[in-house]
N, C-alpha and C positions, 0 to 999 in steps of 0.2 A: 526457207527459214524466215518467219516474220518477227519483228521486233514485240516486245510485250507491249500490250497497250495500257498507255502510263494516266494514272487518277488525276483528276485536278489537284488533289493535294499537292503532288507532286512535280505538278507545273509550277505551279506556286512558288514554292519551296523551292526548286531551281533556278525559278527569276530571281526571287529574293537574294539567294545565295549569290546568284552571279553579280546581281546589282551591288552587293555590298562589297563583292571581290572589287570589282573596277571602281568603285567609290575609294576603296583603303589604298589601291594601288594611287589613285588620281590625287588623293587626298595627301602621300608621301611624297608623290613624284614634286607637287604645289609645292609643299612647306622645306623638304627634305633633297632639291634638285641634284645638290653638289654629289650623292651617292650613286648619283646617275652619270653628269656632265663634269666630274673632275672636281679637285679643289683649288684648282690652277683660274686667275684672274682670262678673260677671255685678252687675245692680243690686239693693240690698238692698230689697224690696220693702212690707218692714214701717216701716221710716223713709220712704215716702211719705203723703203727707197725703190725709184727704179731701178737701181741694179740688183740692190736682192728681189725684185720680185723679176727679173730678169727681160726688162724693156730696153731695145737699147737707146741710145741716145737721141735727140730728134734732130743730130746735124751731121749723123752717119747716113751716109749714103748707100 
């Protein structure tokens, strides 16, 4: 079974299509991030403690 052989038109018209898909997708993801990554503040990672990040002490032997 061979695949139809496709017109330049419709090379075309697929690039185009696809470009504009990943353009609207890039374009939302840019302006619109938080419907992606949360509407939650990211956490400050330096004001966590050794012990909640679970290090222990440096005078345990």
């Amino acid at each position: 079974r061979q695949f139809p052989e496709l017109t330049r038109a419709q090379v075309i018209r697929s690039e185009a299509l696809s470009g504009f898909m990943w353009f609207w997708i890039l374009w939302h993801f840019w302006h619109n991030s938080d419907m992606v990554l949360g509407h939650f503040p990211y956490p400050d990672a330096s004001a966590w403690t050794d012990e909640e990040l679970g290090i222990p002490p440096d005078d345990e032997d």
